[in-house]
C-alpha atoms as an extended CHARMM CRD file, in Angstrom:
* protein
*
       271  EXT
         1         1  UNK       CA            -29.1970000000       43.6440000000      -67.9820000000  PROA      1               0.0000000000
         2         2  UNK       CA            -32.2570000000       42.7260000000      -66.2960000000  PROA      2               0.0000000000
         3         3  UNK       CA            -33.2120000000       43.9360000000      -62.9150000000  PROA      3               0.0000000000
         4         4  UNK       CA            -33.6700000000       40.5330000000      -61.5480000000  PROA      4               0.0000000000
         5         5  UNK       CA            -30.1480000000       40.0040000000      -61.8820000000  PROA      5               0.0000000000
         6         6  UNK       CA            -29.2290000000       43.0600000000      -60.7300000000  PROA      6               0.0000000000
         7         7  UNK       CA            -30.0320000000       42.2760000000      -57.4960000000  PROA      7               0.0000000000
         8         8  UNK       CA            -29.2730000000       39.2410000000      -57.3800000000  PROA      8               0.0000000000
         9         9  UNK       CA            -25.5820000000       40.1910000000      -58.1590000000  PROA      9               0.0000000000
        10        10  UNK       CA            -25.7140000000       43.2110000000      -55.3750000000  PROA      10              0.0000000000
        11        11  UNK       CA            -27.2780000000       40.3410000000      -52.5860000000  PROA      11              0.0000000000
        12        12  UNK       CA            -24.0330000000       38.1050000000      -53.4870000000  PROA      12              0.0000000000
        13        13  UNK       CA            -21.6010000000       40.7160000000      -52.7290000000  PROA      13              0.0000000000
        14        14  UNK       CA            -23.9420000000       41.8960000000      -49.7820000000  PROA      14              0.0000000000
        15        15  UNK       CA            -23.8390000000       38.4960000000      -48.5340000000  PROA      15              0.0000000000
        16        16  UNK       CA            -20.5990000000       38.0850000000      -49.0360000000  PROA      16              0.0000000000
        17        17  UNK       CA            -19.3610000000       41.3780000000      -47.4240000000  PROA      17              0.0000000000
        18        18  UNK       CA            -21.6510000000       40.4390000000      -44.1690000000  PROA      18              0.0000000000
        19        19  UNK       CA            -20.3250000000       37.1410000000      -43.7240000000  PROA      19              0.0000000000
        20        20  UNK       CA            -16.5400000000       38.5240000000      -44.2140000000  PROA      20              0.0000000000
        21        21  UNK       CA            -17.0080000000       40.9110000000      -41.4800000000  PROA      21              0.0000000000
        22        22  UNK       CA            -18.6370000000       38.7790000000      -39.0860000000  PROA      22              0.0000000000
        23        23  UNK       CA            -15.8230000000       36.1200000000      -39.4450000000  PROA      23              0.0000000000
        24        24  UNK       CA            -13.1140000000       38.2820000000      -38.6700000000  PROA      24              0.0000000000
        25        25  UNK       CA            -14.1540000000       40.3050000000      -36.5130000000  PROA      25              0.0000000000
        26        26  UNK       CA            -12.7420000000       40.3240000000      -32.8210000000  PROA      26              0.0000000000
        27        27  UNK       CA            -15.8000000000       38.8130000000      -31.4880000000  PROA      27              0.0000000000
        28        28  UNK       CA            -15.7200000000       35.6960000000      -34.0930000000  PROA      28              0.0000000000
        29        29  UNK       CA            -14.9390000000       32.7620000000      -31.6840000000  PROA      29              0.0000000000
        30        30  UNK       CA            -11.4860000000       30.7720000000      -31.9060000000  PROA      30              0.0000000000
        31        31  UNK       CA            -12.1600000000       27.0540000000      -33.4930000000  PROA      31              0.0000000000
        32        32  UNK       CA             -9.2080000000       24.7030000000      -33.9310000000  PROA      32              0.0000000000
        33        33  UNK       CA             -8.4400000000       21.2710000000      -32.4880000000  PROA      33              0.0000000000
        34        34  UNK       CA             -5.6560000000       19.4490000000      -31.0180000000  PROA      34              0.0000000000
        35        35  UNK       CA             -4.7160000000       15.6750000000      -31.0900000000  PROA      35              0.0000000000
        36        36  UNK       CA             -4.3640000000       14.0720000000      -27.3650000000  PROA      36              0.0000000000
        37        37  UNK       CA             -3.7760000000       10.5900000000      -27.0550000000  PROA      37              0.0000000000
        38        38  UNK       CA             -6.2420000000        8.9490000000      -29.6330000000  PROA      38              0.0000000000
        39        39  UNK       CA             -8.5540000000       11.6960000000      -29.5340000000  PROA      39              0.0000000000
        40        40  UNK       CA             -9.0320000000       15.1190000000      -31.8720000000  PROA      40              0.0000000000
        41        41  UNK       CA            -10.5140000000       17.8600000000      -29.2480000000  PROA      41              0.0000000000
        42        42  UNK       CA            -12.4760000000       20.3290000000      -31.4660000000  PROA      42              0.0000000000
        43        43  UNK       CA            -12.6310000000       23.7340000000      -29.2370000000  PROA      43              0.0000000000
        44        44  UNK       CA            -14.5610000000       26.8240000000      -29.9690000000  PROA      44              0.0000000000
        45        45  UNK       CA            -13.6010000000       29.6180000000      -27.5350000000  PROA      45              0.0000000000
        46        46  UNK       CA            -16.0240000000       32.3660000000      -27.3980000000  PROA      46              0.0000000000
        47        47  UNK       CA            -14.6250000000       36.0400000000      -27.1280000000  PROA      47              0.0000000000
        48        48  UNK       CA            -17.8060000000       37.7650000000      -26.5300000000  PROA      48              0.0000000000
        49        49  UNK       CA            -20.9650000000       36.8310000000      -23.9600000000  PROA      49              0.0000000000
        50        50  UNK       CA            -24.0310000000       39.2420000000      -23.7610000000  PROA      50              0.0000000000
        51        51  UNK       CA            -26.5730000000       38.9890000000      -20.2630000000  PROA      51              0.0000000000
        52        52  UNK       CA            -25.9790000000       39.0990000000      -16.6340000000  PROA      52              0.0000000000
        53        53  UNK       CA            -24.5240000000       35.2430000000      -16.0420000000  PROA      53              0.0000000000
        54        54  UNK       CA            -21.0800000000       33.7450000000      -16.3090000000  PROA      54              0.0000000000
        55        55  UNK       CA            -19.1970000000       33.1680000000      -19.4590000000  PROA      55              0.0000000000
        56        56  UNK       CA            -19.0880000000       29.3000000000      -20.2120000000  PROA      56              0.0000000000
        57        57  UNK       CA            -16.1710000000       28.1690000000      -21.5770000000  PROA      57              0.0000000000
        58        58  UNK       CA            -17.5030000000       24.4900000000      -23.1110000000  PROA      58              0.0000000000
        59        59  UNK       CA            -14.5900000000       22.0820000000      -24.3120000000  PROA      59              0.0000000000
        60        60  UNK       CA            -16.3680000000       18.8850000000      -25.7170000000  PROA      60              0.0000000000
        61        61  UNK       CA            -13.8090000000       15.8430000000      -24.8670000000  PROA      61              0.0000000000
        62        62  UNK       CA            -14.5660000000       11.7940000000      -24.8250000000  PROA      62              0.0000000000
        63        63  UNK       CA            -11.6830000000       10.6490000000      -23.3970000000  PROA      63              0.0000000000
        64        64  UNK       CA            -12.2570000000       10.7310000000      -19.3910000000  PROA      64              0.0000000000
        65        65  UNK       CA             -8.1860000000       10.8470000000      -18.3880000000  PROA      65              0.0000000000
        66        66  UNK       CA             -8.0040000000       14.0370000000      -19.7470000000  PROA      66              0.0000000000
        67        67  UNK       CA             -8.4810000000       16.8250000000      -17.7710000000  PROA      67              0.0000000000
        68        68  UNK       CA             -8.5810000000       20.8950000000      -17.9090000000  PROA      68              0.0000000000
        69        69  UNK       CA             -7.6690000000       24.0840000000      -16.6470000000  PROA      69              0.0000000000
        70        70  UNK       CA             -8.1800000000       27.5440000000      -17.3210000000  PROA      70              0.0000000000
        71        71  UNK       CA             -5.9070000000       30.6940000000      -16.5320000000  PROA      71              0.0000000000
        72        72  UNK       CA             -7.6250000000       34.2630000000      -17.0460000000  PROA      72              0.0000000000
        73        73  UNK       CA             -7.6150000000       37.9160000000      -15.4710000000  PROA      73              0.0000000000
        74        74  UNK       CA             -9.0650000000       41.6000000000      -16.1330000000  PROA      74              0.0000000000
        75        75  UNK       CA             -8.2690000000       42.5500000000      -19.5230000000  PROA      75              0.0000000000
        76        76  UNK       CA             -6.3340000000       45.7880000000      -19.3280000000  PROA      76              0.0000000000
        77        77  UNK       CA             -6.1830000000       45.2230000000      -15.1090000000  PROA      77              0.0000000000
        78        78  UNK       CA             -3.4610000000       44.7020000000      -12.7510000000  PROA      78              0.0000000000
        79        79  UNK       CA             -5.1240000000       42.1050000000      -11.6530000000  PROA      79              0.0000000000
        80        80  UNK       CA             -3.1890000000       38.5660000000      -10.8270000000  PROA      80              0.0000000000
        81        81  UNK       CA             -3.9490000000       35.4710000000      -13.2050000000  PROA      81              0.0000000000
        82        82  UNK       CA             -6.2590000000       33.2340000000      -11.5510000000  PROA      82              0.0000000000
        83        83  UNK       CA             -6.1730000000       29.4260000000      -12.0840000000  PROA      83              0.0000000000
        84        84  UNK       CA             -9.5520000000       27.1240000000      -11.9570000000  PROA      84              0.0000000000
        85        85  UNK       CA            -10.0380000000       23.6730000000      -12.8720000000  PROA      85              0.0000000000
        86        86  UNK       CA            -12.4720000000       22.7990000000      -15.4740000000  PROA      86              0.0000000000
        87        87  UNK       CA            -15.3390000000       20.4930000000      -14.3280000000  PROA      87              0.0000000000
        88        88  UNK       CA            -16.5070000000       17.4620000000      -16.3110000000  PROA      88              0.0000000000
        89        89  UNK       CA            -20.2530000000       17.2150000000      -17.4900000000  PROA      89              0.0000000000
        90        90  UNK       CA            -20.5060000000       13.8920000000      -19.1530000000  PROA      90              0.0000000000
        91        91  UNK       CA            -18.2940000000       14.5240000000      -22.2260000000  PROA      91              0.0000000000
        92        92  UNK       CA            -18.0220000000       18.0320000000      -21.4090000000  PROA      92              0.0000000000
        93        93  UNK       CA            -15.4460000000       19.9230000000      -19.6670000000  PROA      93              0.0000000000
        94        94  UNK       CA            -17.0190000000       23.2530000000      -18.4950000000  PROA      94              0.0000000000
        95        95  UNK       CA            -15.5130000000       26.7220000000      -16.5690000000  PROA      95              0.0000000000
        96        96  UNK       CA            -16.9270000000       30.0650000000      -15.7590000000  PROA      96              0.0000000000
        97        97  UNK       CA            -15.7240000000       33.1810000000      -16.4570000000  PROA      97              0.0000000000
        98        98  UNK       CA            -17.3940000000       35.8270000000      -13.8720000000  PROA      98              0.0000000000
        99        99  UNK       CA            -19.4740000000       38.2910000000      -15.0190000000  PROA      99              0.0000000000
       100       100  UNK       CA            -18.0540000000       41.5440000000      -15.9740000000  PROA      100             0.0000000000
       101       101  UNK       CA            -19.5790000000       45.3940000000      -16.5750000000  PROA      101             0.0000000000
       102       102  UNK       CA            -20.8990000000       45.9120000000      -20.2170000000  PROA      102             0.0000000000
       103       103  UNK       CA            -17.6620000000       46.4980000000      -22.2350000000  PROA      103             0.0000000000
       104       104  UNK       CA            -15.5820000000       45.0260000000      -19.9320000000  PROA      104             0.0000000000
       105       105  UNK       CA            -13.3910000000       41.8460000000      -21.0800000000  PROA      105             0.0000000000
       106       106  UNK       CA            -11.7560000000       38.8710000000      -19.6020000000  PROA      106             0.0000000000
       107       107  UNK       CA             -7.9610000000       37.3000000000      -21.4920000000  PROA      107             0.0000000000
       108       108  UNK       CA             -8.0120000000       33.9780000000      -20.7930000000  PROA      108             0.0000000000
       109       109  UNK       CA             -6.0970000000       30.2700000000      -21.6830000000  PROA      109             0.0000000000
       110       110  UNK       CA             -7.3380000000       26.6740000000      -21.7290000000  PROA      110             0.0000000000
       111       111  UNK       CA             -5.1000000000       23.9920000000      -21.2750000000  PROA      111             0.0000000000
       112       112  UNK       CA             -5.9870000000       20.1010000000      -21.2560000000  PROA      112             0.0000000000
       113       113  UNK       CA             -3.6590000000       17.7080000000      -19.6210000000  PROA      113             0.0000000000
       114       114  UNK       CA             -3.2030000000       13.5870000000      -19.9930000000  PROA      114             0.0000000000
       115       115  UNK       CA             -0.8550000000       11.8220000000      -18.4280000000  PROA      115             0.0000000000
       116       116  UNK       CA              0.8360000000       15.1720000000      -17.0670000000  PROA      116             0.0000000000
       117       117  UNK       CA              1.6430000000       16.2510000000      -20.6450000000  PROA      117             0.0000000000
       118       118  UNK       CA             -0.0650000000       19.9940000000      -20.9400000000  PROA      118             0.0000000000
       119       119  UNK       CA             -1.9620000000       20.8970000000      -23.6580000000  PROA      119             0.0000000000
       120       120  UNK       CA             -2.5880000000       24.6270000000      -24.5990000000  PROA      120             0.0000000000
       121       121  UNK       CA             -5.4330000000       25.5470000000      -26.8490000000  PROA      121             0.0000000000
       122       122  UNK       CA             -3.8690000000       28.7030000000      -28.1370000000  PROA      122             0.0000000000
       123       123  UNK       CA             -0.3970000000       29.9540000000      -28.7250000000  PROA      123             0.0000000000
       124       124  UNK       CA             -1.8410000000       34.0110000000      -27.9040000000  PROA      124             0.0000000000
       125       125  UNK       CA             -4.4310000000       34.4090000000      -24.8110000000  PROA      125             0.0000000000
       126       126  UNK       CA             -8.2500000000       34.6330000000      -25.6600000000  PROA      126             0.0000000000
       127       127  UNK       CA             -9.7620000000       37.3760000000      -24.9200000000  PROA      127             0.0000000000
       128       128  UNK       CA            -13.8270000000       38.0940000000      -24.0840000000  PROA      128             0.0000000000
       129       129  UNK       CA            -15.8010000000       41.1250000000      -23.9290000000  PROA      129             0.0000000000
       130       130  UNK       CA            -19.1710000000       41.3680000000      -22.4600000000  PROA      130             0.0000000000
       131       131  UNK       CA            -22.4340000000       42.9520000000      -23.3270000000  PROA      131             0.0000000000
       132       132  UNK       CA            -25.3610000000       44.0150000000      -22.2390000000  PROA      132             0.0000000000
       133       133  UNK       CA            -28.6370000000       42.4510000000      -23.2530000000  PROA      133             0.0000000000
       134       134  UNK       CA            -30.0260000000       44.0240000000      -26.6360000000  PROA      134             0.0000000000
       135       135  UNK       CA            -33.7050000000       43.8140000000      -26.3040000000  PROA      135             0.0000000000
       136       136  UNK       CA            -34.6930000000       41.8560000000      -29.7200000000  PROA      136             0.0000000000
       137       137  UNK       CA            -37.3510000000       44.4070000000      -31.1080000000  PROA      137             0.0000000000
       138       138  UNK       CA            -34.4090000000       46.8280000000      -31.0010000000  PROA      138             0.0000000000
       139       139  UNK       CA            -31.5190000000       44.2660000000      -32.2860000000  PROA      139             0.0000000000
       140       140  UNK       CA            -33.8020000000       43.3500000000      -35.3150000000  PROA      140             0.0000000000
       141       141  UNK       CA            -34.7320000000       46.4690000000      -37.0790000000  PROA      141             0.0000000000
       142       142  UNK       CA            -31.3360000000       47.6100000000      -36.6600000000  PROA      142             0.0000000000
       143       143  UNK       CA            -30.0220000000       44.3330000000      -38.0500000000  PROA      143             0.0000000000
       144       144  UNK       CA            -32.4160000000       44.6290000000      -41.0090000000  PROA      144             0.0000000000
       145       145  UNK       CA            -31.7320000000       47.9290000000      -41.7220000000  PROA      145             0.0000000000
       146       146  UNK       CA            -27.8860000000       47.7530000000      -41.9640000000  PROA      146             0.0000000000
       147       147  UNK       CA            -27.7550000000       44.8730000000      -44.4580000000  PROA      147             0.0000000000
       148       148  UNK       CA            -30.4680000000       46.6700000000      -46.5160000000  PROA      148             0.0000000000
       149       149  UNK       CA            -28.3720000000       49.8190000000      -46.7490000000  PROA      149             0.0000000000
       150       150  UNK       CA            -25.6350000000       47.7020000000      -48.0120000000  PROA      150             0.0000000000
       151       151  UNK       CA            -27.9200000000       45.7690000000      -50.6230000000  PROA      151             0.0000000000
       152       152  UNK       CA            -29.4770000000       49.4160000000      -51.7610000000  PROA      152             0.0000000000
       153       153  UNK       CA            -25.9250000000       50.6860000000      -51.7730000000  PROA      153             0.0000000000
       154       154  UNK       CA            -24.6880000000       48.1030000000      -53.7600000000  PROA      154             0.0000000000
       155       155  UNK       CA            -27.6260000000       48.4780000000      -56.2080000000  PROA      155             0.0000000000
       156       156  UNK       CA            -26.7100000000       52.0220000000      -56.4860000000  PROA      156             0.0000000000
       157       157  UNK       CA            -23.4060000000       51.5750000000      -57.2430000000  PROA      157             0.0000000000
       158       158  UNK       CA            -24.0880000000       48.9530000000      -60.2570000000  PROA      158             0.0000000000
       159       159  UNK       CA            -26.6570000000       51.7460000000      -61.2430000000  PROA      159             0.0000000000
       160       160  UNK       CA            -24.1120000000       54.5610000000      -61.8070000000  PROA      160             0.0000000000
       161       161  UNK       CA            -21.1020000000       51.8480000000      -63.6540000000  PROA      161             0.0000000000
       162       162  UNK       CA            -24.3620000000       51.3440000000      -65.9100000000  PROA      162             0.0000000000
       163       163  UNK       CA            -25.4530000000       54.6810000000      -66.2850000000  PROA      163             0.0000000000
       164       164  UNK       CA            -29.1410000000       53.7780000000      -65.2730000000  PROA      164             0.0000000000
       165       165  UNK       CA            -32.2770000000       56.2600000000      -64.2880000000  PROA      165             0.0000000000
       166       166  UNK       CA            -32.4290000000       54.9570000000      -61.0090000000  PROA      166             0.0000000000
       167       167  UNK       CA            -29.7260000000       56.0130000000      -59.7390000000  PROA      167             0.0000000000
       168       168  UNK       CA            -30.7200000000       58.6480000000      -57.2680000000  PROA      168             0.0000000000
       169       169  UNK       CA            -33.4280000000       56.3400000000      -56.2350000000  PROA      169             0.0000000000
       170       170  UNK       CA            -30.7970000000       54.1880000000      -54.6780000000  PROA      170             0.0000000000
       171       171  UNK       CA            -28.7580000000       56.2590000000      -53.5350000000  PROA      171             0.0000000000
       172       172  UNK       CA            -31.6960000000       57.9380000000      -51.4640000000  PROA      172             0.0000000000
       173       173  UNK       CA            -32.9440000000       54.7140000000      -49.8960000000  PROA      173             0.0000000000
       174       174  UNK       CA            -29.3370000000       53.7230000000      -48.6920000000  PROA      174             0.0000000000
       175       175  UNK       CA            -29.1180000000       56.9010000000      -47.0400000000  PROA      175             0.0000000000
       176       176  UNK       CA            -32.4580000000       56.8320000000      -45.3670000000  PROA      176             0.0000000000
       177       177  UNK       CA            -31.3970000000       52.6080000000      -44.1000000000  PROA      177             0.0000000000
       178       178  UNK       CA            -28.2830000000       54.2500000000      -42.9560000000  PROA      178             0.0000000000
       179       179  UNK       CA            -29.7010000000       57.0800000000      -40.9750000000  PROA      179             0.0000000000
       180       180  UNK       CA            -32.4500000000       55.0290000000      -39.1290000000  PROA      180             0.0000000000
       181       181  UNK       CA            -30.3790000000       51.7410000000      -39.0000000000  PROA      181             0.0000000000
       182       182  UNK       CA            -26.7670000000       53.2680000000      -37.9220000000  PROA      182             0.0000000000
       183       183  UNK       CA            -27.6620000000       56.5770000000      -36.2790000000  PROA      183             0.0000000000
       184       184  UNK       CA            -30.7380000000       56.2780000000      -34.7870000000  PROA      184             0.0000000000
       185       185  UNK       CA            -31.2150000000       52.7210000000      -33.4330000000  PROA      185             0.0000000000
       186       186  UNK       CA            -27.7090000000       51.8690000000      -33.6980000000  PROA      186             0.0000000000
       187       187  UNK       CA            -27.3090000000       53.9310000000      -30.3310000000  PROA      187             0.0000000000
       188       188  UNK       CA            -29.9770000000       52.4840000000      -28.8950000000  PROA      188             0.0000000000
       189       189  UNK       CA            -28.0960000000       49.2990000000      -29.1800000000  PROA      189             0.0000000000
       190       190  UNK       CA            -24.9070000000       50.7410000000      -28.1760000000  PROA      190             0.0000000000
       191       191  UNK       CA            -27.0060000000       52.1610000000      -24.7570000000  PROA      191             0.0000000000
       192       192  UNK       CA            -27.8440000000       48.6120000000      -24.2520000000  PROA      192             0.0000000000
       193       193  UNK       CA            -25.1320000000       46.8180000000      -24.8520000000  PROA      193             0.0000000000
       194       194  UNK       CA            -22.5380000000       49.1560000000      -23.6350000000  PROA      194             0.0000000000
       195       195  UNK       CA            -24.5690000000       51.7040000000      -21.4760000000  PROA      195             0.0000000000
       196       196  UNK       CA            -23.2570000000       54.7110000000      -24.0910000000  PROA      196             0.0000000000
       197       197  UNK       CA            -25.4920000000       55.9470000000      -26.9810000000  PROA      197             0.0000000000
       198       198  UNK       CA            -22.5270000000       56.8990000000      -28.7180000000  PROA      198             0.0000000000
       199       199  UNK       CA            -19.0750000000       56.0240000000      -28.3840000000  PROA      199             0.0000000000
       200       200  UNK       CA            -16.9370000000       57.0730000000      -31.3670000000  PROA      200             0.0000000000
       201       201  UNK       CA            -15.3970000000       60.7040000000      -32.7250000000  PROA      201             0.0000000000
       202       202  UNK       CA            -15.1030000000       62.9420000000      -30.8630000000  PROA      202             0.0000000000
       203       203  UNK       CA            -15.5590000000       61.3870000000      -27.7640000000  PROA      203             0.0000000000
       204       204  UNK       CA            -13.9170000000       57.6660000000      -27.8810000000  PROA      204             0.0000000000
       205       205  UNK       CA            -12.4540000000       55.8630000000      -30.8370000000  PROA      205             0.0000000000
       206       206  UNK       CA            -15.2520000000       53.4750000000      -31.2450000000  PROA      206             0.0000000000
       207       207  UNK       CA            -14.6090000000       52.2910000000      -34.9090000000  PROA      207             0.0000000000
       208       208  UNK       CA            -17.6760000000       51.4410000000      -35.3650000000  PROA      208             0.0000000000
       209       209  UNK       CA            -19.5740000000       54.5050000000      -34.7230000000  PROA      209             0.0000000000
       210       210  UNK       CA            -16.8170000000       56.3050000000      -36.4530000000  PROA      210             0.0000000000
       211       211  UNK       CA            -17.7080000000       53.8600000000      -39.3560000000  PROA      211             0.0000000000
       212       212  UNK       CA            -21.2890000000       54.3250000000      -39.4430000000  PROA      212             0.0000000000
       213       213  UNK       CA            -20.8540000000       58.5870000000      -39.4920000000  PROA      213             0.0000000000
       214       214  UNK       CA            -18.1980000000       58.2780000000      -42.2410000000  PROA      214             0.0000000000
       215       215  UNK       CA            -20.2770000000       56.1730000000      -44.6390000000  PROA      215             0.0000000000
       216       216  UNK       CA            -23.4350000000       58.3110000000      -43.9560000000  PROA      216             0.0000000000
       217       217  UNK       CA            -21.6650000000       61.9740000000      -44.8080000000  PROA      217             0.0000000000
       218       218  UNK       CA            -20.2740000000       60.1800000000      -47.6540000000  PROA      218             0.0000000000
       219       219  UNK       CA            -23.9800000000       58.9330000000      -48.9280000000  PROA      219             0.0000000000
       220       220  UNK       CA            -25.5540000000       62.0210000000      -47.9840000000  PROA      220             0.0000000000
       221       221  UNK       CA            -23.0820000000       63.8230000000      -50.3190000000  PROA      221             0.0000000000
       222       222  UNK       CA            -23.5440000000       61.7780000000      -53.2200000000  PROA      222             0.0000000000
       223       223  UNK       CA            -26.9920000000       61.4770000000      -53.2810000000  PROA      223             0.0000000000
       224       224  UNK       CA            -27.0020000000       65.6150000000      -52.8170000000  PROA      224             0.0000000000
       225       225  UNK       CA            -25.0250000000       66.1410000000      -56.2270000000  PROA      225             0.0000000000
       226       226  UNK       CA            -26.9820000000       63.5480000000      -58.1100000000  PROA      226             0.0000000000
       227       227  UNK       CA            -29.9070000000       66.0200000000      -57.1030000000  PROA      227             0.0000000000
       228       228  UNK       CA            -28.3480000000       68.8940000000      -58.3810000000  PROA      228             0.0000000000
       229       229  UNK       CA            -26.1130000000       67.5070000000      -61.5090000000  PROA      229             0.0000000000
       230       230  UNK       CA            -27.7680000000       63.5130000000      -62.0520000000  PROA      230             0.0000000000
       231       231  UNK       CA            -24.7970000000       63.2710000000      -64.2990000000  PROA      231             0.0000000000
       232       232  UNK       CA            -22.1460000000       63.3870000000      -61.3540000000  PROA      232             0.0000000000
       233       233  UNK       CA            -21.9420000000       59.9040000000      -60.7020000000  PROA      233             0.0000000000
       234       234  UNK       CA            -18.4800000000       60.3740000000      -59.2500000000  PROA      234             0.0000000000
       235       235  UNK       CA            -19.7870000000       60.9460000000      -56.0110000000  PROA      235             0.0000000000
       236       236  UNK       CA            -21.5450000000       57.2870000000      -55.7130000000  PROA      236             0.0000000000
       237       237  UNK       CA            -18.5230000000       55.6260000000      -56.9140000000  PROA      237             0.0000000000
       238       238  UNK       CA            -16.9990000000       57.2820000000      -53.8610000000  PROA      238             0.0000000000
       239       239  UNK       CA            -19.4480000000       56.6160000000      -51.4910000000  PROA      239             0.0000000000
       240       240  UNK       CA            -19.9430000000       52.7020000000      -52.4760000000  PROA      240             0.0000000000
       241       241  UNK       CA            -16.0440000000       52.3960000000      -52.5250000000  PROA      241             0.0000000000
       242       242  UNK       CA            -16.0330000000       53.6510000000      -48.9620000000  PROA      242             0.0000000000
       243       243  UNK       CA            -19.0720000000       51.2940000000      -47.6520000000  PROA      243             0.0000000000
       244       244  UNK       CA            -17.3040000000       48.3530000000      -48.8700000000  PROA      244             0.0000000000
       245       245  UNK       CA            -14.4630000000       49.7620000000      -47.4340000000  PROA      245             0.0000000000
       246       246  UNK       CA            -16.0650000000       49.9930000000      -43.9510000000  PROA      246             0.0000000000
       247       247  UNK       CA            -17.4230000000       46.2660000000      -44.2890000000  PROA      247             0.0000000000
       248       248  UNK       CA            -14.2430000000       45.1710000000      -45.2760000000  PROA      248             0.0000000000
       249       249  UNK       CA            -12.9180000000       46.2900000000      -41.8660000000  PROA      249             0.0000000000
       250       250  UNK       CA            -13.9710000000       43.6990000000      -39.0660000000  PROA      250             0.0000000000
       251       251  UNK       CA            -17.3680000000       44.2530000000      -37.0690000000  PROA      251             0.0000000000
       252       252  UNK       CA            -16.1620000000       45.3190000000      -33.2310000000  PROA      252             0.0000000000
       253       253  UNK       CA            -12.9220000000       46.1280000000      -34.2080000000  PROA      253             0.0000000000
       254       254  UNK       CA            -11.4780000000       48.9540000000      -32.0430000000  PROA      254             0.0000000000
       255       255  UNK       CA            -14.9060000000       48.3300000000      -30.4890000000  PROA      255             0.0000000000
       256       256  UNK       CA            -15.9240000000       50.2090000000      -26.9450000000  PROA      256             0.0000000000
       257       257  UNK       CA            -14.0520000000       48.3000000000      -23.7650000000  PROA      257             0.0000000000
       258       258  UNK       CA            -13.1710000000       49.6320000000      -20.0630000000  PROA      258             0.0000000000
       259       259  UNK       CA             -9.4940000000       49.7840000000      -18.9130000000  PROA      259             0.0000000000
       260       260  UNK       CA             -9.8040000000       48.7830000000      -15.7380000000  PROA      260             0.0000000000
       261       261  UNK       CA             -6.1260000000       50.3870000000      -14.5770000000  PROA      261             0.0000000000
       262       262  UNK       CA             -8.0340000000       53.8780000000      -15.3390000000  PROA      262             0.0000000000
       263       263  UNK       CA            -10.9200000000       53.0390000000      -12.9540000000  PROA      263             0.0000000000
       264       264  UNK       CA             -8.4820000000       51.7630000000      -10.4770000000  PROA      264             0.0000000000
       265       265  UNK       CA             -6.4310000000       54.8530000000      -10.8360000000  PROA      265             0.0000000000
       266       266  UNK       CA             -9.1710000000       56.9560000000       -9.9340000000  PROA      266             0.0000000000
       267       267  UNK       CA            -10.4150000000       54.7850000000       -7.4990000000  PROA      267             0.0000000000
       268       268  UNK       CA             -7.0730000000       55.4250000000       -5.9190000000  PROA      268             0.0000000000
       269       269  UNK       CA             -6.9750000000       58.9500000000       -6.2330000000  PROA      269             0.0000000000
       270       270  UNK       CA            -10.1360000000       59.4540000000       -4.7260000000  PROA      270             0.0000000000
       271       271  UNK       CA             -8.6630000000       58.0140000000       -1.1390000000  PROA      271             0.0000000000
């Protein structure tokens, strides 16, 4: 098979395995709509919000008899629920959610009302986590660097199934992507956007720094015995299985957040 379509088959599945991720993850906004009167309100609630302003919660609606409010608190606080009405903007109806700390999130519901019949959004609350600002000449390199790893790794893996001399190659230029994309600058962007270079084993349970380590060993390992037996292809199959494994798992899941009834605790026990 020609090495055009090589990679063209491994930037499919790396395209494919991106997009997956990103549209599960926690993060992904919730879309849906609901019918009031003669109207179909399209919503898109946003669970996370990166910078130093308010969280806008945007509900685009026509019809100017309908009206909104939105309920939200702390996540993981003992904080009460707070109620605010949502303002119009021309066919907008608009709230903000205060700023909180880098990893700190907000659960929150929308409801619309006509004619004193409510309307929630949701069935389950939404809930937002903040971020801090990742400058972009970090953001970008990292970005690039991750889906390369995958498209290398990828490339790899179709390498060993076809028992091809380039093998090694691959292998070696994944683990290089990963090392500079996940361990070096990713936590750079983990300082910025949650003011921790690393959160995951053994300290927290950030999944994905815990991701990131796991997939590197595994590369690392593989592309070791391919240098001392090239006929050990095992080890690749291993270590592709478990990086489409980890991208398979939502980005941000089990992600870094504060529990505010910790700080409060020990604000309390301070007194």
């Amino acid at each position: 098979m020609k090495n055009g379509l090589l990679w063209v088959l491994a930037a499919v599945i790396t395209i494919g395995l991106v997009i997956y991720q990103r549209s599960t993850g926690p993060t992904y906004p919730v879309r849906g709509e609901v019918v009031i009167g003669n109207e179909t309100v399209s919503y898109r609630l946003i669970r996370s919000f990166s910078g130093e302003e308010n969280a806008g919660i945007i509900i685009p609606v026509n019809d100017k008899s309908i009206t909104g409010k939105i309920t939200f608190k702390r996540y993981k606080s003992y904080d009460d629920w707070l109620t605010v009405e949502m303002t119009r903007t021309g066919n907008e109806l608009i709230a903000l959610l205060p700023n909180q700390p880098p990893a700190g999130k907000v659960i929150y519901n929308v409801s619309l009302f006509k004619d004193g019949t409510e309307y929630q959004l949701t069935d389950e609350p939404v809930i937002i986590r903040y971020t801090g600002e990742v400058p972009r000449p970090i953001l970008i390199p990292h970005i690039f660097f991750m889906f390369f790893s995958i498209l290398f790794g990828l490339r790899a893996g179709i390498e060993a199934v076809l028992n091809r001399k380039d093998i090694r190659y691959f292998a070696g230029v994944t683990t290089v992507f990963i090392f500079i994309g996940g361990l070096i600058l990713g936590p750079i962007v983990q300082k910025y956007a949650f003011d921790a270079f690393w959160t995951g084993w053994p300290f927290v349970h950030d999944l994905t720094d815990n991701k990131t380590i796991v997939m590197f060993i595994f590369l690392l390992i593989a592309w070791w015995r391919l240098k001392k037996k090239p006929e050990k292809r095992i080890w690749v199959y291993i270590a592709m299985l478990v990086m489409i494994a980890v991208y398979i798992i939502p980005h941000s899941e089990m992600g870094t957040e504060i529990d505010f009834r910790e700080q409060e605790a020990k604000t309390e026990s301070l007194k």
